[in-house]
N, C-alpha and C positions, 0 to 999 in steps of 0.2 A: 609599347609602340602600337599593338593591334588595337588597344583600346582610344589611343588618340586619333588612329587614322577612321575610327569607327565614329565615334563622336564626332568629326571632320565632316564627315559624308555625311551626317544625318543631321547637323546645324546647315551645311549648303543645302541640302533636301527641303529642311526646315524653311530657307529664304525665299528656294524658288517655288515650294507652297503657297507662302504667303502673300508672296508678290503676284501667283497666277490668281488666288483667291482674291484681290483687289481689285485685277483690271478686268477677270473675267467674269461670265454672266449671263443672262438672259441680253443684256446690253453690253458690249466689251468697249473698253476706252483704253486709250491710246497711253501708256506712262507717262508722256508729258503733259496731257489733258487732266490728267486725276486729279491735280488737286487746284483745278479753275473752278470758283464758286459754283458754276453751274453745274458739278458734278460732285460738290461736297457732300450734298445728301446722299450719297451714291455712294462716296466714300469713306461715309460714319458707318450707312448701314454693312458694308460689307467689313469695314475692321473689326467691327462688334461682332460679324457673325464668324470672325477667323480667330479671335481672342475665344469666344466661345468653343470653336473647334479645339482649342492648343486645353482648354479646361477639361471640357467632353472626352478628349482620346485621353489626356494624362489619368483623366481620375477612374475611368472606368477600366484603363489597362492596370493599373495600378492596383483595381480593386482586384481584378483578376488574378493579377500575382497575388495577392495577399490569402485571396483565399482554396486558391490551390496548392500556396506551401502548407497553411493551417490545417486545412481539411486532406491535405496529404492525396488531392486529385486531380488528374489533370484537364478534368472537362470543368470542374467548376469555375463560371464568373458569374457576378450578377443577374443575368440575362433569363441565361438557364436555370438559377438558384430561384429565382421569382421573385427578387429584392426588386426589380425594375415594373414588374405588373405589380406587386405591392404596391408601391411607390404612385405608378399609374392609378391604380383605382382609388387610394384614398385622394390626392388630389380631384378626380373625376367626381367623389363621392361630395369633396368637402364644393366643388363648382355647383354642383345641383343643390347644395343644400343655403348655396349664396355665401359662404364666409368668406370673406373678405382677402383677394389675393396676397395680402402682409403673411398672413398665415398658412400660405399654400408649401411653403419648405417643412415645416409642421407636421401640417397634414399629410404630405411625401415622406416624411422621415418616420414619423410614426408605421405607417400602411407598411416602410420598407423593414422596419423590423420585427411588426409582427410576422411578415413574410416567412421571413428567415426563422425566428422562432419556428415555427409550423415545420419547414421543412426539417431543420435542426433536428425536432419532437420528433417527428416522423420517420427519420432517417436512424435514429437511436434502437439497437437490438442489447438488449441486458448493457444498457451503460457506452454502448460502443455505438460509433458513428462507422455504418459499414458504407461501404466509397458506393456501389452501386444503388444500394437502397437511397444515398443522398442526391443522385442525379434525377433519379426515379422519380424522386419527391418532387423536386424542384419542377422539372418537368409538368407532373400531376398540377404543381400549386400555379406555374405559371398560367400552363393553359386554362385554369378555372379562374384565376384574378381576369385575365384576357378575356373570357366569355361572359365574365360580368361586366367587363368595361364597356362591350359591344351592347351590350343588352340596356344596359344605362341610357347609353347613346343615342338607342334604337326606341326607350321607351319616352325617353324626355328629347325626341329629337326636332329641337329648333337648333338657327343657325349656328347660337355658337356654340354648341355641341357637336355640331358635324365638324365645325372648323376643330374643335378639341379634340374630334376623332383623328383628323389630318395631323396636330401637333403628338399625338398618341405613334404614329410612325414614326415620328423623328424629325426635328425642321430644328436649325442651327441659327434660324433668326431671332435676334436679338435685338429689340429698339430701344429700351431704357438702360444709360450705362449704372445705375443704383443698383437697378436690379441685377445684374453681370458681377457688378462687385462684392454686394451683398452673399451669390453664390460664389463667388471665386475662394473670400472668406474662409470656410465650413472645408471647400477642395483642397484647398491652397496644406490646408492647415493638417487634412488628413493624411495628404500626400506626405509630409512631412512627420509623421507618428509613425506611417508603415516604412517609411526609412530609418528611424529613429531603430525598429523591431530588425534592421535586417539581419544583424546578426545569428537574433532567436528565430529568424527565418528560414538561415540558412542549416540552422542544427534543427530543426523539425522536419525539416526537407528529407534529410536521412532519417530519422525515425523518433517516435515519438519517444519510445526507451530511451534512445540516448543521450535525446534534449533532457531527460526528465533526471538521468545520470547529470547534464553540465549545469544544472541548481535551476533551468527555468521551468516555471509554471506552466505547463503546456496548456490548463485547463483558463486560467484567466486571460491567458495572451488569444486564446482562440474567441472570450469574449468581448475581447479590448477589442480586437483586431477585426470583429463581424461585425459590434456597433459601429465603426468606425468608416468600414466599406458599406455600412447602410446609410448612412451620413451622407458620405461621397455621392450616393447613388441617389440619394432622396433630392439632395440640393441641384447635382445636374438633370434629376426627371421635370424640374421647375424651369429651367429654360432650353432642354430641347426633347423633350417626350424620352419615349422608351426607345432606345437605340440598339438592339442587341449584338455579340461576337466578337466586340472588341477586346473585351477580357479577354476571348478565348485566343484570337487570331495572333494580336501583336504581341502579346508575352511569348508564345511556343516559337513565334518565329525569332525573336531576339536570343531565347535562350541557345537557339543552335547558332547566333552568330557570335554573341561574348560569353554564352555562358552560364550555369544556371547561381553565381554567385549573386545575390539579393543586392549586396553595393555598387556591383555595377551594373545589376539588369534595371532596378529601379530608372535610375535616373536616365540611361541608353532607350529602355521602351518607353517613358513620357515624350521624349523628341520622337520615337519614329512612331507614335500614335495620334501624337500630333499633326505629322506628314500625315499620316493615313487615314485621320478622320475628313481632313482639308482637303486633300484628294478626293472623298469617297462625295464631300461635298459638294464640290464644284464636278461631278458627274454629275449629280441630281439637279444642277443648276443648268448644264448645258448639253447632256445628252441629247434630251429631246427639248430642246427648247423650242419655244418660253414655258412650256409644260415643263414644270418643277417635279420631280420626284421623290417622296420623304427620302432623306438619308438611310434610315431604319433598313429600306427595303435593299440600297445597294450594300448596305454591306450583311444583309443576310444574304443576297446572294453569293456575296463573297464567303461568308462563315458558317454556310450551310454547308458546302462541300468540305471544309476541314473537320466540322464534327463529325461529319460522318465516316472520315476516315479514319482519325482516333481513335473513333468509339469503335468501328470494324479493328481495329491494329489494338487495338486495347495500350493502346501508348503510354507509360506516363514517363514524359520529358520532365521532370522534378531533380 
C-alpha cells in the first residue's frame, strides 16, 4: 500500500514537473498558447531539455545507487568518484584536438573509465578497496581531471571553448532529437542491467561475505556494474556537462522513504530524480532571469550541504 501511495505522489510530482518545465522560462506562456505555431520552437526546445532532465536525474541517481551498494559506501557517486571529470576532460581533450562530435560519447566513455580505473588502483590496500581511501581518491582524481579541464580552456581559449566551459557546469539543453536518442540508447539500457543486478545488490549491501556465501561473484559484478555506471555517465557528460550530487542526494533520500530494497529504490529514485533534476532546472532557468544559471551549480548547492553531513555523521544508509 506505502509503496503505491509512494509511486502515486512521485508520477503526480512527475506531471506537474513536466508541465512547469514546458511553460516556464526566461519567457513563460500561457498552457493554452504552447502549442500555437508561434511558440512551437519554444516548445520542442523545452521538451527535449525535460526528456533530457527524466535521462540526466534517472541515470546518474541510478549510478549512484549502483555504486555505493558495490563499493559498500555511502558517499560514492559519479561526481565525487571522477567518472564525470573523466568523462569531461576527455571530451574537452577530444573538442581541441577537432574529432568529430559522432565520436564525442567515445571519447566521454573512454576518459570515464580510465577515471574510475585510477581511483579503483588507488583506493586498493593489499587487494582491498578501503571505503575512505576510495572517496579520498576520487576526490584527489576529480579535482585534477577539473584543473586540467580549466587550464585546457584557459590555454586554447576561443569562443567555443568558453561556451564548453559554460556546458562543463551543467546546461540541460538539448537541440538535436538523434542526439538525445542516440544517448538515451547506452542510459535507457544501463538503467535496465543495474535492475537486472538488484538482487546481488541487495546481498552485497550486507556484506560482501555473505553475497560471496549466496554463489555471486562479488569481484565481476563490481566490474560489470563500474563499466556500466561509466557508460551511463559518459553518454549523459555528452548532452549536459558535468552535473554533480545527484547520485549522492536522491538515492539517500528515497532510501529513508521505501527503503533500502534495490527493487523498489531503483525504479521509486529514477521518478523523483527525474522531479529533482526538472526542478533543479527550471531554478537555473528562472531564478535570475533571463541570466541562466548552469544546473551543475544549483544542485551543488543543494549536495554540498548533504556531503557534508554524511561525511561528519559518518553515515552509511546501505
Amino acid at each position: 500500500m506505502h509503496l503505491k501511495r509512494n509511486l502515486l505522489i512521485l508520477l503526480l510530482l512527475l506531471c506537474v514537473a513536466v508541465i512547469l518545465g514546458l511553460l516556464k522560462g526566461a519567457v513563460s506562456i500561457p498552457a493554452v498558447n504552447l502549442l500555437f505555431k508561434d511558440n512551437q520552437a519554444i516548445f520542442n526546445l523545452r521538451l527535449l531539455r525535460v526528456i533530457a532532465g527524466v535521462l540526466v536525474g534517472s541515470g546518474l541517481a541510478v549510478s549512484g545507487i549502483a555504486l555505493q551498494a558495490i563499493l559498500r559506501n555511502s558517499l560514492a557517486e559519479p561526481y565525487l568518484l571522477g567518472t564525470s571529470s573523466g568523462a569531461g576532460l576527455a571530451a574537452v581533450s577530444a573538442a581541441i584536438l577537432g574529432v568529430s562530435r559522432i565520436y564525442m560519447p567515445l571519447a566521454a566513455f573512454l576518459g570515464a573509465a580510465v577515471s574510475i580505473i585510477i581511483v579503483y588502483n588507488l583506493a586498493r590496500e593489499k587487494g582491498v578497496i578501503a571505503d575512505k581511501s576510495l572517496i579520498l581518491s576520487g576526490v584527489i582524481i576529480s579535482v585534477a581531471f577539473s584543473s586540467l579541464i580549466v587550464f585546457l580552456v584557459s590555454l586554447f581559449g576561443n569562443e567555443a571553448m568558453h561556451e564548453m566551459n559554460w556546458w562543463l557546469w551543467g546546461n540541460l539543453q538539448v537541440y538535436d532529437y538523434k542526439l538525445l536518442l542516440l544517448v538515451a540508447f547506452p542510459v535507457i539500457l544501463g538503467i535496465c542491467v543495474i535492475y537486472l543486478f538488484a538482487q546481488d545488490l541487495n546481498a552485497i549491501s550486507i556484506g560482501e561475505e555473505e553475497a560471496v556465501h549466496l554463489g555471486i561473484d562479488t569481484q565481476n559484478l563490481k566490474k560489470i556494474l563500474i563499466l556500466v555506471t561509466a557508460l551511463i555517465t559518459a553518454s549523459l557528460i555528452c548532452i549536459c556537462g558535468i552535473i554533480g550530487f545527484v547520485g549522492l542526494i536522491v538515492p539517500h533520500m528515497m532510501r529513508l522513504i521505501v527503503g533500502p530494497n534495490h527493487k523498489i529504490l531503483i525504479p521509486t529514485t529514477c521518478l523523483a530524480a527525474s522531479v529533482f533534476i526538472i526542478f533543479c532546472d527550471l531554478l537555473s532557468r528562472t531564478l535570475f532571469s533571463p541570466v541562466e544559471i548552469p544546473i551543475g551549480v544549483i544542485t551543488a548547492i543543494i549536495g554540498a550541504p548533504v556531503f557534508i553531513i554524511l561525511l561528519k555523521k559518518g553515515k552509511r544508509v546501505l
